[in-house]
C-alpha positions in Angstrom: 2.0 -36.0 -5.9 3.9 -32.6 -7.1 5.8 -33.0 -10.0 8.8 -31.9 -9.8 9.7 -30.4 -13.3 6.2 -28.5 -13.4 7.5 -27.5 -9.4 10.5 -26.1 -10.6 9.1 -24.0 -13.3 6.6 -21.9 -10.7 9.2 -21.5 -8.3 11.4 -20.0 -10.9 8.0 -18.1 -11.9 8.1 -16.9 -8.2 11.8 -15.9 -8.6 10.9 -13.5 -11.5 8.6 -12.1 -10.3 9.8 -10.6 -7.4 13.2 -10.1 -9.6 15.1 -12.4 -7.0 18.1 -14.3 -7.1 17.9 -18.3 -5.8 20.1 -17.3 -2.9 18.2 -13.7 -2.2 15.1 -16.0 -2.3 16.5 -18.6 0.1 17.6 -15.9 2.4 14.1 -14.2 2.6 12.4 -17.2 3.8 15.0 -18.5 5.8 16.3 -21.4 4.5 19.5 -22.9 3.5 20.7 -21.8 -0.6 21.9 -25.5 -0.8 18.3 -26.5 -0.3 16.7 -23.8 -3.2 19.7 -25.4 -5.0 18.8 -28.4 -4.7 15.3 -27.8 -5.5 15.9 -26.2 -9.0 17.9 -28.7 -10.3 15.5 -31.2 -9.0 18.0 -33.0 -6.9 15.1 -33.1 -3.9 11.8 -32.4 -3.5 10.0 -29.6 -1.6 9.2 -29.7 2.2 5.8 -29.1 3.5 8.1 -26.8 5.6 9.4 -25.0 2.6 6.0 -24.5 1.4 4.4 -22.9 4.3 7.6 -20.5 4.4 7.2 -19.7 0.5 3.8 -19.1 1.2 4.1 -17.1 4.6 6.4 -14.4 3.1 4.9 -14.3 -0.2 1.2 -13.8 0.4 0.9 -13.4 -3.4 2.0 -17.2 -3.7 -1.6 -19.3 -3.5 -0.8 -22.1 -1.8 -2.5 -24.8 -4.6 -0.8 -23.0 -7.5 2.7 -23.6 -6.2 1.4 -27.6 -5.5 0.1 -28.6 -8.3 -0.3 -25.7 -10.9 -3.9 -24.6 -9.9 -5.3 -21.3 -8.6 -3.6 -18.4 -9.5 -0.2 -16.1 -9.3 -0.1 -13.8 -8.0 -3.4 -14.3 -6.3 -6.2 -12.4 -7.6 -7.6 -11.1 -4.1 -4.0 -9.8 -4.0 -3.8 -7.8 -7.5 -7.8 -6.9 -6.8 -6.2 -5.2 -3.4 -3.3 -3.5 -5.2 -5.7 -2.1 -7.8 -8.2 -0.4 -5.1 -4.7 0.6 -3.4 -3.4 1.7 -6.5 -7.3 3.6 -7.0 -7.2 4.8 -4.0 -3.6 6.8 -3.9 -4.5 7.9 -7.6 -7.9 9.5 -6.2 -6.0 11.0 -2.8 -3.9 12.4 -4.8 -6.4 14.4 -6.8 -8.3 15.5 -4.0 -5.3 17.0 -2.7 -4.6 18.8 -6.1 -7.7 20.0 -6.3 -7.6 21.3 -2.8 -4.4 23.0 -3.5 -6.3 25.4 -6.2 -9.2 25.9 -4.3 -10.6 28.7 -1.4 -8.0 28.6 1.7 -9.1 26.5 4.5 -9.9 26.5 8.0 -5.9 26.3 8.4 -4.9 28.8 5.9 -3.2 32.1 7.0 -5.0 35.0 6.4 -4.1 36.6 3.0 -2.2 40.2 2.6 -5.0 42.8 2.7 -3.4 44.8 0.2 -4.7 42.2 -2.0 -8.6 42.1 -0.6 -11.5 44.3 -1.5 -12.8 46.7 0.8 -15.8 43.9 1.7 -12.8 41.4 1.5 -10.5 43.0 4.1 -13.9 44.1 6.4 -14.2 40.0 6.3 -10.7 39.6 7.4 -10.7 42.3 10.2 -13.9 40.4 11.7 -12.7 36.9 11.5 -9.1 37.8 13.1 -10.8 39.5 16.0 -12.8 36.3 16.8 -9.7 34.2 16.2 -8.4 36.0 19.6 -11.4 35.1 21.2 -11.1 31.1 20.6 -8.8 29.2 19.2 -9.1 26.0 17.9 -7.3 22.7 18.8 -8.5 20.7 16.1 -11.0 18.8 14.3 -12.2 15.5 14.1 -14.3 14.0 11.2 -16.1 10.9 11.4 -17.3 8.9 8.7 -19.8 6.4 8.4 -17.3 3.2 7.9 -16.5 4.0 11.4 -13.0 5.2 10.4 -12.5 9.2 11.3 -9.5 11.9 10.4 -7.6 14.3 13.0 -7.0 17.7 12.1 -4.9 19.8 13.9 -4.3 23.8 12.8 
């Protein structure tokens, strides 16, 4: 059985988490304010209906922590996917600052050949002529996780 007072307390938990308001909470998973009113002041007691709502737009919320106190909030598979997110943008954006200081690429214009050596702008002269020849649409790179990225000059 859920008690109702320990009930109340995690739902409130939820609330602050997500820096909601009872009735912007009741809005967002569809149900009526009077019922997340009635809830928090203990007047009634949850719905299996209100549960599987709470827990279907909150993926965070685990489903026998907001029952009965166990598990964990937010879930830790969910703040172990936000970290390697979180990781993951942190390390994409380095690779893109270090890319910035680095040699032009493939898709770089060529550079002003006042500012080239003599081998430098010989370089350029050959690699313009054969960009007449051929030009390329784009470039695929494949990976071994199956996943691949689309370049396109």
């Amino acid at each position: 059985m859920v008690n109702i007072d320990d009930f109340i307390k995690r739902l409130e938990t939820i609330l602050e988490y997500y820096n909601l308001s009872a009735s912007a909470f009741a809005d967002k998973i569809n149900v009526q304010r009077s019922s997340l009113s009635h809830l928090l002041s203990g007047r009634n007691k949850p719905s299996l209906d209100f549960i599987i709502k709470v827990i279907e737009v909150f993926p965070e919320v685990d489903l026998y922590w907001i029952l009965n106190g166990k598990g964990d909030f937010p879930k830790s598979d969910v703040r172990e996917f936000k970290a390697l997110e979180k990781e993951k943008n942190n390390t994409s954006e380095s690779i893109q600052q270090i890319s910035k200081t680095t040699e032009p690429n493939l898709f770089s214009s060529i550079p002003n050949e006042t500012s080239l050596s003599s081998h430098e702008q010989k370089s350029v002269f050959i690699h313009s002529e054969n960009r007449n020849i051929e030009e390329i649409e784009r470039i695929v790179i494949f990976f071994k996780n199956g996943t691949f990225k689309n370049y396109k000059p």
